[in-house]
N, C-alpha and C positions, 0 to 999 in steps of 0.2 A: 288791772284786775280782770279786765275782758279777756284777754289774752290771754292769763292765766288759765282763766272758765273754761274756753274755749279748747286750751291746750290739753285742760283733765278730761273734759267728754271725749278727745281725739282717743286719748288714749285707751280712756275706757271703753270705747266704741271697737277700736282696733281689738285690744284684748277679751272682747266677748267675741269677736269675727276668727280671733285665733282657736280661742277654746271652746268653741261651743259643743262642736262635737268628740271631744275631746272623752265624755262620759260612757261614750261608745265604745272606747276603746281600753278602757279598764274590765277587764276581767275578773269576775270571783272567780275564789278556790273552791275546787270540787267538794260538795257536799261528804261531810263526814261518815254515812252510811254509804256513798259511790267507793269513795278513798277506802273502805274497809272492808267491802266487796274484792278491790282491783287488789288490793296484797294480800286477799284470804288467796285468790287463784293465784299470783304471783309467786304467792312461797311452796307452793305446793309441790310436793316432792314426788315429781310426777318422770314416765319416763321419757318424756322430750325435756324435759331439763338436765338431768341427768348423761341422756344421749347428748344435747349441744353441747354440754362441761365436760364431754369424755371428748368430743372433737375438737373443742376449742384447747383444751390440755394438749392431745397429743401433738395441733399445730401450730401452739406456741414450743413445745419441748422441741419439734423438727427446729423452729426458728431458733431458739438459742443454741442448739450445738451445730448449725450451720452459721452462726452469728447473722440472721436476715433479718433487722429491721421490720423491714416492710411485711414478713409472715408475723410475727409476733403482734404487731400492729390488728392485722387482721384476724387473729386469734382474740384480742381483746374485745373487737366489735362484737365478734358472735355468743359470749360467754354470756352466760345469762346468770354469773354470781352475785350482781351488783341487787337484783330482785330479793334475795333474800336477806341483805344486807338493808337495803332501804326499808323491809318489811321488818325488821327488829328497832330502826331507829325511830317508827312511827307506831311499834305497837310500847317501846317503854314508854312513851308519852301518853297517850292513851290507856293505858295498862289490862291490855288486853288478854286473857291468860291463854289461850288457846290459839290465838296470831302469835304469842310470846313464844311458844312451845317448837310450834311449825316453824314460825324463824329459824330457832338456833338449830333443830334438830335437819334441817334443809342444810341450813349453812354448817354444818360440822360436817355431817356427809359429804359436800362435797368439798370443802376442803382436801378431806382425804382421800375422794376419788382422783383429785386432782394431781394429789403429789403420789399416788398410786401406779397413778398411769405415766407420769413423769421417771420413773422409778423404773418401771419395768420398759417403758421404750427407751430409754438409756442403756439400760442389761440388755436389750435384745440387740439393739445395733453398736452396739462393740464401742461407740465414739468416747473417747479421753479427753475428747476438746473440751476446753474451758476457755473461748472467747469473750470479747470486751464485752455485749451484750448479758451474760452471765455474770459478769465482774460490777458491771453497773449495776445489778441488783443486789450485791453484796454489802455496802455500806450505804446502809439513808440514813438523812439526818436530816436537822428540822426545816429543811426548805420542802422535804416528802412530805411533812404534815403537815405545811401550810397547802400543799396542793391536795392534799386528802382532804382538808377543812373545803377547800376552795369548792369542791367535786362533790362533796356532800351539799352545801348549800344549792349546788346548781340542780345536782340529782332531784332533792327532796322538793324545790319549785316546780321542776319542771312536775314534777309528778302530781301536783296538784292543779297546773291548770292542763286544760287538751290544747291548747295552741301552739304551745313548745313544748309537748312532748317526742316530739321528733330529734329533739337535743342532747335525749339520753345516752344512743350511738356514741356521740360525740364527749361526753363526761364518762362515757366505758374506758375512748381512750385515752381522757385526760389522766387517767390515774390508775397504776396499773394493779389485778387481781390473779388473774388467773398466772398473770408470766412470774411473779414471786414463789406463788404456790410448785410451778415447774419446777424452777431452779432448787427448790428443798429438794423433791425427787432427783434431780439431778445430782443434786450434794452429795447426798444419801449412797446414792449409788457408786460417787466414785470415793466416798470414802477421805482417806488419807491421803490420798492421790491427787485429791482433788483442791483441799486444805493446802497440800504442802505446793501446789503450783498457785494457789490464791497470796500466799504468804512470799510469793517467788516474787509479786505485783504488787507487795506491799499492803494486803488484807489481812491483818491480824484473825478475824472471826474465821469461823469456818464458814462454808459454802453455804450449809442450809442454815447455819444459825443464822446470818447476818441478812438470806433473803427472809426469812420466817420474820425478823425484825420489820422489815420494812413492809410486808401483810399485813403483821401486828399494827403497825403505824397508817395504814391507809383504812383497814379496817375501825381502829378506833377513832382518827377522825372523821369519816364519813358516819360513822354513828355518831359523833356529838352532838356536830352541825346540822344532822341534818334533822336527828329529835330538836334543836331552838328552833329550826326554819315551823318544823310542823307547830311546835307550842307558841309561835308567836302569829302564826295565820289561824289560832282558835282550835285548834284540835285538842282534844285533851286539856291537861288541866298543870298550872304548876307543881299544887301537891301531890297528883297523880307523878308527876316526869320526877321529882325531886331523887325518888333512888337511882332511875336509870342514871341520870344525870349525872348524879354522884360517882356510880362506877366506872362513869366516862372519865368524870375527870381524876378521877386515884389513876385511871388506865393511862392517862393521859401522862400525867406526873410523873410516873415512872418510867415512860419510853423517854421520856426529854432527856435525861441523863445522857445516856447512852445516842441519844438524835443528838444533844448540843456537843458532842465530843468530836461527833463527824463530822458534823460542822464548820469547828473549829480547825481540824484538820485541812477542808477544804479553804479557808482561808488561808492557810498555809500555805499550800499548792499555790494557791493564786499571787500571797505575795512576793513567792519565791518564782514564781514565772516572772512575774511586773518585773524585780529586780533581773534577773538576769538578762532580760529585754531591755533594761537601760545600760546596765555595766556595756551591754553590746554595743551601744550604742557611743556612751561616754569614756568606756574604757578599750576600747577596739585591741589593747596590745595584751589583753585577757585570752582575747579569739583571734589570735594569727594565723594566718593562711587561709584555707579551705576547711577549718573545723567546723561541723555539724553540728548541733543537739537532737539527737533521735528523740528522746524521753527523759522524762523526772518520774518520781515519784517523793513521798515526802512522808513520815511518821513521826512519832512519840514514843521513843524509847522507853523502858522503865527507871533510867538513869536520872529523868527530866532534862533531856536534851531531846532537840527535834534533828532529825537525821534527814539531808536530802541525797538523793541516790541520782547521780546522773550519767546518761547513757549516752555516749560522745564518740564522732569519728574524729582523727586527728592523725594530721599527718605527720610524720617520723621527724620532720625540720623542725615540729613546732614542742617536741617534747623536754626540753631545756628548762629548767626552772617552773619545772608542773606544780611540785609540790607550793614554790611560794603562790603562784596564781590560783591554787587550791584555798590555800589561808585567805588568801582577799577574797575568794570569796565566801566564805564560810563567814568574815566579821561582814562583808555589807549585808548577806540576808540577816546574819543575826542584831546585826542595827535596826535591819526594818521590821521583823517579828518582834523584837526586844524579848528574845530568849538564846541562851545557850544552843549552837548548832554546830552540826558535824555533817562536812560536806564529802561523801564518796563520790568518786565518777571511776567508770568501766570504761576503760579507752579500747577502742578499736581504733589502730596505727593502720596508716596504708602511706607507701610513697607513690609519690607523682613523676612519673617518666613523661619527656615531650622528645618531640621529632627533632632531630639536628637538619638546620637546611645546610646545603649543597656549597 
């Protein structure tokens, strides 16, 4: 029993020497009149907003028809879209009608400024590119709206205390706004031209429709999440949030369709890469010689068959009985998809000359 005694007070001694100051380090959220102040100026449709969304447009548009990453990236930082986006998802919770107004009418402007200026720096410098970084914003699906949910919760905290509000930067480029909005200008611009080399990649949508989808999809999850983070830290009220709420989630309801299809697609791709990375493995007399896989790509026909498309070097020794090593593989992916599949591959033939020695 001593020993016992002895061993609870250690503990409890220990655990109050742990946490004592522990209370210090909780922070409240900014006071509901601060918070109402900071997004009346936030959304305000001012021309340094306006000017930062014209320059952060035009150097994400340079970045996607030069395909650079890292400019795009840094387009994201500067764009100050996400301001007015957070100031909508915190005035439906609140139901503020004059913060409601300024939101949308902030954020529709520049939307359209955005794909405005994407539109005409396309038509001024002449480029017909359509690289991978443009192609990646053509089909989102619902792993984009778990990262939209994700980026709103992070947005809408960080905005209400000041200690991490340095983290916004950082959820600008978790989840992208202004580089979707481009790529529609982009679309736009080139047209048919532009659809019919996206469909060349295996992108059924058009250019701007599929990026416009995935705005749609960042846009509406950072408004859900980030009206629950405000209504659950005491702003506002439930029966005040109940409509916004609502029209989140109708909004919500109807991109999933079209999100779970892309989805489902991308597991496609994936299973059909697994597989071909073991047959290489297990089946070596598939890939004889020096044959390469450059690319796949993978769809859904309207037949209800999944179609893989493969882009292969192969050398002229190894061309013999293609067609049977076509069939095998066309039943192992359709084993492991467990659907009907039709496998193409585009050969590029080359033969191999070596030196005769002496």
């Amino acid at each position: 029993m001593f020993l016992l005694k002895w061993l609870k007070q250690n503990l409890q001694q220990s655990w109050q020497n742990l946490t004592q100051d522990w209370q210090l380090l909780r922070e409240a959220p900014l006071p509901a009149r601060e918070l109402n102040q900071t997004f009346l100026q936030a959304s305000l449709p001012t021309f340094s907003f306006y000017l930062l969304l014209s320059l952060a447009a035009a150097i994400a548009t340079f970045g996607l028809l030069t395909n650079s990453a890292a400019t795009i990236i840094g387009a994201m930082i500067i764009a100050p879209l996400m301001n007015p986006i957070m100031t909508l998802a915190y005035a439906l919770v609140v139901l503020t009608p004059r913060l409601l107004r300024r939101a949308i009418f902030t954020l529709i402007t520049g939307v359209i400024l955005v794909i405005v200026i994407a539109y005409s720096t396309t038509e001024l410098l002449g480029l017909g590119l359509v690289g991978s970084e443009i192609l990646a914003r053509t089909q989102p699906n619902s792993l984009d709206l778990g990262v939209a949910v994700a980026a709103g919760t992070a947005a809408a905290f960080a905005n209400t205390r000041r200690s991490i509000a340095n983290a916004l930067p950082g959820v600008a480029i978790s989840v992208a706004l202004v580089p979707p909005l481009s790529v529609v200008g982009i679309g736009l611009c080139l047209g048919e031209l532009g659809t019919q080399f996206a469909a060349s990649k295996g992108v059924e949508s058009s250019i701007a429709a599929g990026s416009f989808l995935l705005f749609a999809t960042n846009l509406a999850g950072i408004i859900f999440s980030g009206s629950l983070v405000f209504l659950f830290q005491g702003y506002g009220s439930l029966k005040k949030a109940t409509i916004g709420l609502i029209v989140s989630l109708l909004s919500l309801s109807i991109l999933l369709q079209p999100l779970g299809f892309s989805l489902r697609e991308l597991y496609w791709k994936s299973v059909t890469f697994r597989t071909l990375f073991k047959l290489r493995q297990n089946r070596p007399n598939l890939f004889l010689g020096t044959s390469k896989l450059n690319s796949f790509n993978t769809w859904y026909g309207k037949d209800n068959i999944v179609y893989v498309e493969l882009d292969m070097e192969l050398p002229l020794d190894n061309i013999a009985n293609i067609q049977k090593k076509i069939d095998i593989l066309s039943q192992e992916i359709s084993k492991e998809l467990k659907q009907p599949v039709k496998v193409k591959i585009n050969l590029d033939t080359f033969q191999q000359l070596e030196s005769q020695l002496d």
